[in-house]
Structure formats: structure tokens, C-alpha cells
N, C-alpha and C positions, 0 to 999 in steps of 0.2 A: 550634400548632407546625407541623403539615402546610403550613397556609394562609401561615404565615411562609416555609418552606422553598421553597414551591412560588411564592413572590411574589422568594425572591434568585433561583431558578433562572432565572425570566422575567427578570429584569435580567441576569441576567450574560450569558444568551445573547446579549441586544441589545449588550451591551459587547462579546461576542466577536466578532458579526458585526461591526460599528460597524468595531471594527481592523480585522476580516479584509479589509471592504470598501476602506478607508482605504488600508492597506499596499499592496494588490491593485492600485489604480491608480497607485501610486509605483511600481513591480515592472513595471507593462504597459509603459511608458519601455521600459527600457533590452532588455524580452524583444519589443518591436516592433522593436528593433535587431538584433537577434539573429536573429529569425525571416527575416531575408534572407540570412544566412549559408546555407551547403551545408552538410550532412554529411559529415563525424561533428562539425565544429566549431559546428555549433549546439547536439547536446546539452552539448557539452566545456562551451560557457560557458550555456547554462541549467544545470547542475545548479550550478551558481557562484551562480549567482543565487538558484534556489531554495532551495540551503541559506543563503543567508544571508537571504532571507526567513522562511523556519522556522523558523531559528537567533534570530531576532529575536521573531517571533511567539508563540511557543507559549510561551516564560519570562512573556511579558507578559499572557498572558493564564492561565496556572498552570496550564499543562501540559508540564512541559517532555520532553523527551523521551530514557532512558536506551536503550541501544544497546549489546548483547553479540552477539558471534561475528565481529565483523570479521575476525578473525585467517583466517577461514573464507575470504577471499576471496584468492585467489593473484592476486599482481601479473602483468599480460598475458593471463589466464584472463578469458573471457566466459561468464555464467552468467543462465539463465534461474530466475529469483528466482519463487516461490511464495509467494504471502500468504495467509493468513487474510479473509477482510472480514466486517467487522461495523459498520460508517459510513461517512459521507459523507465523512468525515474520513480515512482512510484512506489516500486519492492523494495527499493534499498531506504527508501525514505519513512514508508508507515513503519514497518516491521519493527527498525529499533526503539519506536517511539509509543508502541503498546505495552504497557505497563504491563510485564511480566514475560516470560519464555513464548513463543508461540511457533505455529508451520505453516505456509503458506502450501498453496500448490503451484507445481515448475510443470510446463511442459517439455516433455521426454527430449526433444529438440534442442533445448537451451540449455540441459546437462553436458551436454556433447560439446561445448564450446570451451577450450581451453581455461583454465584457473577460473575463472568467472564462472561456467559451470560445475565446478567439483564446487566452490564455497557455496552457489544456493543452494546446489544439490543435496547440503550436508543438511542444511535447512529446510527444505523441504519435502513436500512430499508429490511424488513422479504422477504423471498422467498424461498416456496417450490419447489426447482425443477423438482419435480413429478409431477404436479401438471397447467397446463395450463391456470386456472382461475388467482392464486399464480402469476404467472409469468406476466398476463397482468395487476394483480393489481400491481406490481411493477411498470411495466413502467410509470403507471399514476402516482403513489408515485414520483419516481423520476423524473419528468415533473412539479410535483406541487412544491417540493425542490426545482427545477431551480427558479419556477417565486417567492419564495419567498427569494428571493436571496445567497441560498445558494450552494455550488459547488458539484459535485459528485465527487464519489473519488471510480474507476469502475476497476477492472483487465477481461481484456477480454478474457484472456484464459482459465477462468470460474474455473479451478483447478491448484495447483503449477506443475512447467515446473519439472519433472521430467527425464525429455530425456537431448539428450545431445547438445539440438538443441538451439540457441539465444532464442529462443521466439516459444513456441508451434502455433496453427493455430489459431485465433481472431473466438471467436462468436460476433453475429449482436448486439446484444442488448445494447453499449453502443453508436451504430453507428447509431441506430435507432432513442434513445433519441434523442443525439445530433441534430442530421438532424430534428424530429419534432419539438422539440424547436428553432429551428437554435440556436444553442449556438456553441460556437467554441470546439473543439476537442485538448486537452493542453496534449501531450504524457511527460512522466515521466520516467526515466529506475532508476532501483533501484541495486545499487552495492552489494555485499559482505556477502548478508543473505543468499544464498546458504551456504556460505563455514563456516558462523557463527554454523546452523546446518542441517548438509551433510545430504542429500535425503539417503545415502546408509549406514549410521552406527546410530544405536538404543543406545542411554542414551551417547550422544557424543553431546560437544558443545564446542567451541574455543573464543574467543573477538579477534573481528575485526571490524574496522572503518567502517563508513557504508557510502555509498554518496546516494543521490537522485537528480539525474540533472533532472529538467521541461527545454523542448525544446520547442521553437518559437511554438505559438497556429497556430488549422489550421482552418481554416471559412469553417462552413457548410451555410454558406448566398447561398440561392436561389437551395440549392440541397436538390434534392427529395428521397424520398424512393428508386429509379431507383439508384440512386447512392451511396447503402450501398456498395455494393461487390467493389465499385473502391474504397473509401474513407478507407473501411478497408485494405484494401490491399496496399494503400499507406502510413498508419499509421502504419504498421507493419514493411513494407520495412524501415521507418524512424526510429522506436526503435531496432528494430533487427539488422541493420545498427550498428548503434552508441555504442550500447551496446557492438558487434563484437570489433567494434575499438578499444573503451575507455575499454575496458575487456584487449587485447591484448598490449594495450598502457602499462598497469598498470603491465602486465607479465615480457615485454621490460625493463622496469624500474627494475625491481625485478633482472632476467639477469644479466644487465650492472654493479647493483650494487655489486652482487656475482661476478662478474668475476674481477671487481677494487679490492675486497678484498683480492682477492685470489694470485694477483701479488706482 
């Protein structure tokens, strides 16, 4: 049974990617058009785009993607969005589903990589992080994204959570933006893209449902640099929280239903 399981997982991924790769170059068309536009109308029509790539993608290949807290998001309000990572999967997955335009940050690395990095490329915004100079031209990039009203869309634990912990430790930098722009801090936990594809097994991938809850935004109004280290540390305790829960809620359920079947 292992040897079966472990033989659909190696097709399906090749079917996943097969699309992913297929969709990606019908998609690079109309985002090669688009990446000659200026800002903010570049991202206005890439997230058009990308959500209707996603919108198409993820049903087709059986993950589709449910979506609670939109309500969280105030029409005109720009907000520095906080995710969870746990996959590669991840970027393509929050991004279309933040209600409004928004930039990520790419590292310099992943530009480089044929069609896949010109289209996030166009999307985001570059950072080497070797590099110091890199690093402070980002913040000004994403400072200037806020005031032309578009959202960030930032994971703070800079690399996927590969331990076995909620939420690895939060680096400053999205806690910095926020606080100098005073823009509110709108935390996100993202379900299910671990176990889509598991940190511990090579050419393995499964379809599962994917959720991304946005929780109640938190005001950086009238806080200073003095107060990255609390603001981070109470943003964390907040996703790490809920993630625990709603992680553990969703096991519960899984449980009760195996043991109802089994009487």
C-alpha cells in the first residue's frame, strides 16, 4: 500500500507541475504586457491576472483554495499582510487571494530563473540578502508600494518553517515598514501547503484543500521603532496561536470522524 501511495504521489506531482508549467506560459503573454506599464497599474492588472490563473489552477489540480477574514480588509486602507510559510507554493497561492493589488519580496536568485522568474519579477519587489545596500533599497521600495496604494504581502520568517514548530522566529523588516509608514499589520496563517508538499520527502506531492484565514488588523498608529521587538512578538504569539488551534481543531475533526466510521 506505501509503494502504491508513494507511486500516485510521484504522478500527481508530475501532473501538477505539467499544468503549472503549461498555464505559466499562457500567463507570461499577457504579464510581458503588463510589466511595461508604471506603477500602481502594473500591480492593479497583475493581480487580475494572477487571480485568474489561481482561480483556474489550483480547482484543476484539487486544491482549491477557501478564504476567511476578507471583511478584515477596509476599502482605501493599505496593509502590510503577514504569512505563515511552509512551501514553495505559498507566493502563488496568498498573493492572489489578498483582496487588492499588492508586492511581495523575490529574492535576486529566483529572478534569474527562466519565465517563472520574469512573471514574479514583475510582481515584486528584488532583494539581495547579502547584501545591505539591497536590503535598505527594499524598505524604501516597499514604503513607496504602501503610499501608492498598494498592500504588501511579506512572510517574516524570511525562509519556509521547516522545524516542527507553529511559526519559526519573525525578522524586523516587515515590522519596521509597517511602523514607518504607520500602516496596520493584517497577520494571515496559511493551511495545508506543508502537507501538499512535505519539507521531508523529494518528487512527493498530495492535493489538499488549502485555507488562508486574514485576522482582525493590528494599528501601528503612533508606534515607534522602540516598539518593533513588542509588535513582533505579539504578531507572532497571534498566528502561532491560531494556527496551533485551527491546526489541532482540523486533526479533532479528522479523529471523531474515523472513530464514527469505525463503530
Amino acid at each position: 500500500m506505501n509503494i502504491v501511495k508513494s507511486i500516485l504521489r510521484r504522478i500527481y506531482l508530475v501532473y501538477a507541475m505539467t499544468l503549472f508549467t503549461t498555464t505559466m506560459l499562457v500567463v507570461f503573454i499577457p504579464v510581458w504586457f503588463i510589466s511595461l506599464l508604471d506603477e500602481p497599474y502594473r500591480a492593479r492588472n497583475l493581480h487580475v491576472v494572477f487571480k485568474l490563473w489561481m482561480g483556474f489552477y489550483l480547482p484543476i489540480v484539487f486544491c482549491p483554495v477557501k478564504r476567511t477574514g476578507k471583511q478584515n480588509f477596509k476599502k482605501g486602507e493599505q496593509y502590510v499582510v503577514v504569512l505563515n510559510h511552509n512551501s514553495f507554493a505559498d507566493g502563488s497561492i496568498s498573493s492572489p487571494w489578498i483582496p487588492g493589488p499588492n508586492k511581495t519580496l523575490l529574492k535576486v536568485e529566483i529572478a534569474k530563473v527562466p519565465f517563472f522568474g520574469k512573471i514574479f519579477k514583475t510582481a515584486s519587489i528584488l532583494v539581495d540578502r547579502n547584501k545591505g545596500v539591497s536590503r535598505q533599497q527594499s524598505l524604501v521600495k516597499m514604503q513607496e508600494a504602501l503610499e501608492m496604494g498598494i498592500h504588501l504581502c511579506l512572510y517574516p520568517e524570511g525562509t519556509r518553517n521547516n522545524t516542527n514548530e507553529p511559526l519559526q522566529p519573525f525578522y524586523d523588516g516587515a515590522f519596521i515598514i509597517a511602523i514607518k509608514a504607520q500602516k496596520p499589520i493584517m497577520p494571515g496563517v496559511i493551511f495545508n501547503t506543508r502537507k501538499i508538499l512535505p519539507v521531508n520527502k523529494k518528487l512527493w506531492a498530495t492535493p489538499k484543500s488549502i485555507r488562508i484565514d486574514f485576522l482582525p488588523p493590528i494599528s501601528t498608529e503612533g508606534l515607534t521603532l522602540q516598539d518593533v521587538p513588542a509588535l513582533k512578538e505579539k504578531v507572532h504569539l497571534i498566528m502561532s496561536s491560531y494556527y496551533t488551534m485551527h491546526r489541532d481543531e482540523g486533526l479533532a475533526r479528522r479523529t471523531i470522524k474515523h472513530a464514527a466510521a469505525t463503530l
